[in-house]
Backbone bond lengths (Angstrom), bond angles and torsions (degrees), N, CA, C in turn:
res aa  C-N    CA-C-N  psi(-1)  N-CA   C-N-CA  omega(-1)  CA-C   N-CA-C  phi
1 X - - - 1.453 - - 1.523 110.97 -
2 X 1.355 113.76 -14.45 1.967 107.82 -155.31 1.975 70.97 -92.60
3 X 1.130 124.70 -54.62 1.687 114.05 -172.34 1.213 106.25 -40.20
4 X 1.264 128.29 -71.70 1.501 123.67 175.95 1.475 134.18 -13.88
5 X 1.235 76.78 -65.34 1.796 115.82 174.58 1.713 107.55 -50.47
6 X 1.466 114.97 -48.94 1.177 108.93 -165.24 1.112 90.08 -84.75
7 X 1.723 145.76 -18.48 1.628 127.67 -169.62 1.286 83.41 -68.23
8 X 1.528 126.38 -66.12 1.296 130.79 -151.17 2.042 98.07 -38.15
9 X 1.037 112.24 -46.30 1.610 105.67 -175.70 1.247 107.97 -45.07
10 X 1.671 89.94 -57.19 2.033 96.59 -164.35 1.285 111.18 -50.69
11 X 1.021 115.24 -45.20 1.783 117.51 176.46 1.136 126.30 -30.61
12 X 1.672 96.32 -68.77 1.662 101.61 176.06 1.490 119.61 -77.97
13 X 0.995 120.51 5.72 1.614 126.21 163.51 1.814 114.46 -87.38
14 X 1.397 102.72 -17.54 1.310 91.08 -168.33 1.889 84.80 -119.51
15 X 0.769 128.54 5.95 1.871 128.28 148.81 1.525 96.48 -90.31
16 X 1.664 138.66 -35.16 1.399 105.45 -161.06 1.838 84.40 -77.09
17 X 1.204 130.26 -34.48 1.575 126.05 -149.97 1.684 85.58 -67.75
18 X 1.427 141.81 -80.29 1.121 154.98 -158.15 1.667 105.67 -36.11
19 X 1.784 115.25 -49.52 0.970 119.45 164.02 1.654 128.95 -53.73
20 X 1.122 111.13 -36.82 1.271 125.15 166.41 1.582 111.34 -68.17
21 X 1.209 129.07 -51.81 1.389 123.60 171.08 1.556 112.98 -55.17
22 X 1.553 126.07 -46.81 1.114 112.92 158.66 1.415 136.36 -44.78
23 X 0.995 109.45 -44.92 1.711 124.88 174.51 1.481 91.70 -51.43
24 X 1.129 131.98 -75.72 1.052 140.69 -118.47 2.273 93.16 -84.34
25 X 1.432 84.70 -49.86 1.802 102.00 171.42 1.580 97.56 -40.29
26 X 1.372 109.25 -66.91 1.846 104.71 -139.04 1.631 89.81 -79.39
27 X 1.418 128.73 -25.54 1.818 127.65 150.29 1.843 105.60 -24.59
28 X 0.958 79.66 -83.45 1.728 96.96 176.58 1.711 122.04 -29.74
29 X 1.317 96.90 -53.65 1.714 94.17 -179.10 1.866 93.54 -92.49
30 X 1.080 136.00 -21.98 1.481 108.75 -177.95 1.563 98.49 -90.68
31 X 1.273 144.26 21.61 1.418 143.44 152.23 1.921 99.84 -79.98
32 X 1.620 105.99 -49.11 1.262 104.72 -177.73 1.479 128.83 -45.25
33 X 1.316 96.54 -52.92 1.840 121.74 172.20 1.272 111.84 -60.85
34 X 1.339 110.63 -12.19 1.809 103.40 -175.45 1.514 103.51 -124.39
35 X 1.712 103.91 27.95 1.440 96.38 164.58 1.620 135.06 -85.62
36 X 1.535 101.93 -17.37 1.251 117.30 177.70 1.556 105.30 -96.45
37 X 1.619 125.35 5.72 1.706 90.67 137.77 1.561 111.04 -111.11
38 X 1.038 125.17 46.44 1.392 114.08 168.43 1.356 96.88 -89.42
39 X 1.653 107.76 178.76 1.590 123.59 172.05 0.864 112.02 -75.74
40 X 1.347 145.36 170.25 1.639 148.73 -177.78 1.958 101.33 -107.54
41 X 1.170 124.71 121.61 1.443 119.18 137.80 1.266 126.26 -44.99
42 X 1.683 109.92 134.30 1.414 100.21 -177.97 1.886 90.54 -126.97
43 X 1.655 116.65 116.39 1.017 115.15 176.10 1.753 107.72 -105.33
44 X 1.539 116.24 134.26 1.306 114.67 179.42 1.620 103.65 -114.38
45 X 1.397 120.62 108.25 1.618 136.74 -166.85 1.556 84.61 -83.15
46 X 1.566 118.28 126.93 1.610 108.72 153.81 1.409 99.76 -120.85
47 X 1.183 110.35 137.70 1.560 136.97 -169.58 1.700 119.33 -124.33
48 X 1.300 103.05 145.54 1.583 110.42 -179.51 1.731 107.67 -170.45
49 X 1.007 95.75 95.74 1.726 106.83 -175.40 2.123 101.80 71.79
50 X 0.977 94.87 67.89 1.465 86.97 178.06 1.256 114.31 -152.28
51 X 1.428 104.29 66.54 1.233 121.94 178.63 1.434 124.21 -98.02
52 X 0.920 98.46 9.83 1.850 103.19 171.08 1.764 93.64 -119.64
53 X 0.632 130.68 22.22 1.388 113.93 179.95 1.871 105.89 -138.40
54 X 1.308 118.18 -26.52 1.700 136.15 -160.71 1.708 84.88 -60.46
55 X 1.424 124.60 -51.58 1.338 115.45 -146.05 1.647 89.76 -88.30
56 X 0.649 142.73 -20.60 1.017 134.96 174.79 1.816 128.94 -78.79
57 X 1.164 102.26 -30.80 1.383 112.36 160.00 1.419 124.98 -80.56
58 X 0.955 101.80 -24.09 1.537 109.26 170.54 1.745 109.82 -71.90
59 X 0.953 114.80 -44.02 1.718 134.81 -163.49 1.417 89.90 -70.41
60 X 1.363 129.69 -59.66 1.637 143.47 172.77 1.529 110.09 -50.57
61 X 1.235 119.94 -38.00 1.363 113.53 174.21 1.236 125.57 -67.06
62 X 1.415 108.87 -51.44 1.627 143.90 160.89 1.987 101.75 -31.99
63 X 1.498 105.97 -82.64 1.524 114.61 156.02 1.328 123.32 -5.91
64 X 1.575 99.60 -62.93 1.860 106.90 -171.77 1.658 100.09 -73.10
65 X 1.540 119.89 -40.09 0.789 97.33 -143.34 1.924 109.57 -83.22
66 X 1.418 87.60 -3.26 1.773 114.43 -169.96 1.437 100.53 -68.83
67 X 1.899 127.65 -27.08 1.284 141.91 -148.40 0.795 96.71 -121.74
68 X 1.242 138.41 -22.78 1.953 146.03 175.79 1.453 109.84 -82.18
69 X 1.574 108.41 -37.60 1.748 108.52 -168.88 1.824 102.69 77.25
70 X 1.007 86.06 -6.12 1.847 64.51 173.78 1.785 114.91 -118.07
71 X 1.640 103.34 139.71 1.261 113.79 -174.44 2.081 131.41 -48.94
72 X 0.663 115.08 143.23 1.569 105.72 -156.34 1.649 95.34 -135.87
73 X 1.430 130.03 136.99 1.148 158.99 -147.29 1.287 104.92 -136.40
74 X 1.650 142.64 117.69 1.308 131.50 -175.72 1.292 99.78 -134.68
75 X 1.318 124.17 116.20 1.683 131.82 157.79 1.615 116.87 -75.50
76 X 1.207 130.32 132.17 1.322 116.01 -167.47 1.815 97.92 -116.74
77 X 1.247 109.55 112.86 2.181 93.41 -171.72 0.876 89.30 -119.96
78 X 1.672 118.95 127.43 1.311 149.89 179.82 1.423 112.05 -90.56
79 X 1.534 112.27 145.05 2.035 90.34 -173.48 1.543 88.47 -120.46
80 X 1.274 155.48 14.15 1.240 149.84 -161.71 1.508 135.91 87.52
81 X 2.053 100.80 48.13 1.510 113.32 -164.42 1.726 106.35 -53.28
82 X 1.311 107.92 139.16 1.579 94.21 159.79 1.910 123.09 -91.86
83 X 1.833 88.89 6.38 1.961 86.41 177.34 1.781 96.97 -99.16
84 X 1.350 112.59 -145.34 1.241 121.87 -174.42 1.832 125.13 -96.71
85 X 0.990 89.32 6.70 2.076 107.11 146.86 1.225 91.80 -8.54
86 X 1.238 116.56 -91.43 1.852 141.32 -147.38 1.511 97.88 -54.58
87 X 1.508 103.77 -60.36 1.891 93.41 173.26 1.670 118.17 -78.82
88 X 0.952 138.83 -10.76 1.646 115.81 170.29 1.913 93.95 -88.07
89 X 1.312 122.26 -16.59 1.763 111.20 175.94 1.382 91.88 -40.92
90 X 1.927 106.92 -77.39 1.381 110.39 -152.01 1.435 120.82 -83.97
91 X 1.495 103.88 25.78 1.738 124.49 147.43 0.720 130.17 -62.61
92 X 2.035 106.44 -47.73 1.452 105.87 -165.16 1.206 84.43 -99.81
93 X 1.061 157.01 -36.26 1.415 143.86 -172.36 1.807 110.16 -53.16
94 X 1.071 111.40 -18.15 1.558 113.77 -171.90 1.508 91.16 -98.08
95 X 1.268 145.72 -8.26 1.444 141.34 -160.34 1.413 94.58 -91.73
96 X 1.630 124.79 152.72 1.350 113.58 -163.21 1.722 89.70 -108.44
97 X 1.251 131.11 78.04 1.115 124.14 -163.29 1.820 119.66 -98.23
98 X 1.461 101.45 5.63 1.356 111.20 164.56 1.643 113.63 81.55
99 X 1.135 109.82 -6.13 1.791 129.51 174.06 1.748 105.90 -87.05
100 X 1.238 114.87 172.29 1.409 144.63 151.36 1.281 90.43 -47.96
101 X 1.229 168.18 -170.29 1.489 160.12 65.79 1.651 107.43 -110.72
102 X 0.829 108.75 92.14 1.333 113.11 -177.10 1.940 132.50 -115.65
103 X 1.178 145.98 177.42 1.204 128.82 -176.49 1.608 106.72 -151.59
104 X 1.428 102.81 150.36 1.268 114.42 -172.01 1.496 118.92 -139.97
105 X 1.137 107.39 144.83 1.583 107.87 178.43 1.959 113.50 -73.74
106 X 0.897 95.10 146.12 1.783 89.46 168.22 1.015 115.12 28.06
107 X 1.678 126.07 172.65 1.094 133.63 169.34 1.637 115.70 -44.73
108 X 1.202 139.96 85.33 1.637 141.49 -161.43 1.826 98.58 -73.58
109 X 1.337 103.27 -66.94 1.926 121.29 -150.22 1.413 76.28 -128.06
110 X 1.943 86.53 169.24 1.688 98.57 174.86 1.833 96.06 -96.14
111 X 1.099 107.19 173.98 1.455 118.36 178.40 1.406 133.33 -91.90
112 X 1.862 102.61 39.57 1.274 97.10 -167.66 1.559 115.18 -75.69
113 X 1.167 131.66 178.45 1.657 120.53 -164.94 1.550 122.73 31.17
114 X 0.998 117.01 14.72 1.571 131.58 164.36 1.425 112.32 -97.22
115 X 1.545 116.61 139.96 1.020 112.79 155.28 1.444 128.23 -113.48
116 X 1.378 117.42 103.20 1.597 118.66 171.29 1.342 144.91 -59.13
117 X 1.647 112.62 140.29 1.311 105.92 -147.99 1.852 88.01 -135.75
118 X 1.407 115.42 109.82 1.322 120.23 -177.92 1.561 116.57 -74.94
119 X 0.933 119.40 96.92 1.553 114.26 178.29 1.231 118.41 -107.86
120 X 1.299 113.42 37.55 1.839 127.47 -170.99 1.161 98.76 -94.73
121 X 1.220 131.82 149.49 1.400 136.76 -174.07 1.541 88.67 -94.76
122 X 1.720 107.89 162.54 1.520 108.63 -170.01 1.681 106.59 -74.74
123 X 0.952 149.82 142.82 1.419 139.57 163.18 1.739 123.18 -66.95
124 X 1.158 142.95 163.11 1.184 146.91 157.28 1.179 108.47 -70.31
125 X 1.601 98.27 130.78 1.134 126.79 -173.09 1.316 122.00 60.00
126 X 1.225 122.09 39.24 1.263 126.60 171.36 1.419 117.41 -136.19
């Protein structure tokens, strides 16, 4: 009887787990389906020699925004790096990363509904 007994456990442990994976699945795809009416993030990166740091913030944004479900928009404004800024920009801009990723000269628009993210290294003497 105790064999019995113990299938009888396994059973309902492995219907409550399965049930739970279901739950948890069809969660998952109706967050998916309801990504295109959420609002879009609009992140504006300003950069100036920050080339050890760009790919990485970008990748982190990307991250959140993959774990949030909600769509994310990235302006990248370059101020005139003299390191390699300019080539990882039109890196990530060539990466098919499923975002807005976009680039801009100088200060273009103001940043309203944007949120800005300074990634300029500090300058001398300032």
């Amino acid at each position: 009887m105790t064999v019995m007994a113990e299938l009888v456990v396994w059973l309902l442990a492995v219907v409550g787990c399965s049930a739970l994976l279901v739950t948890a699945a069809e969660r998952w795809t109706s967050r998916m389906n309801s990504v295109a009416e959420l609002s879009q993030e609009h992140y504006r990166l300003l950069v100036h020699n920050s080339e050890q740091v760009l790919e990485r913030a970008v990748r982190r944004l990307l991250f959140r925004s993959y774990w949030s479900g909600k769509p994310i928009r990235i302006t990248l404004i370059e101020e005139g790096s003299t390191d390699d800024t300019s080539r990882m920009l039109t890196i990530l801009a060539r990466e098919p990363y499923g975002c807005g990723l976009c680039m801009a000269d100088g200060q273009t628009e103001s940043a309203t509904g944007a949120i800005v993210i300074d990634l300029r290294k500090k300058r001398e003497g300032a």
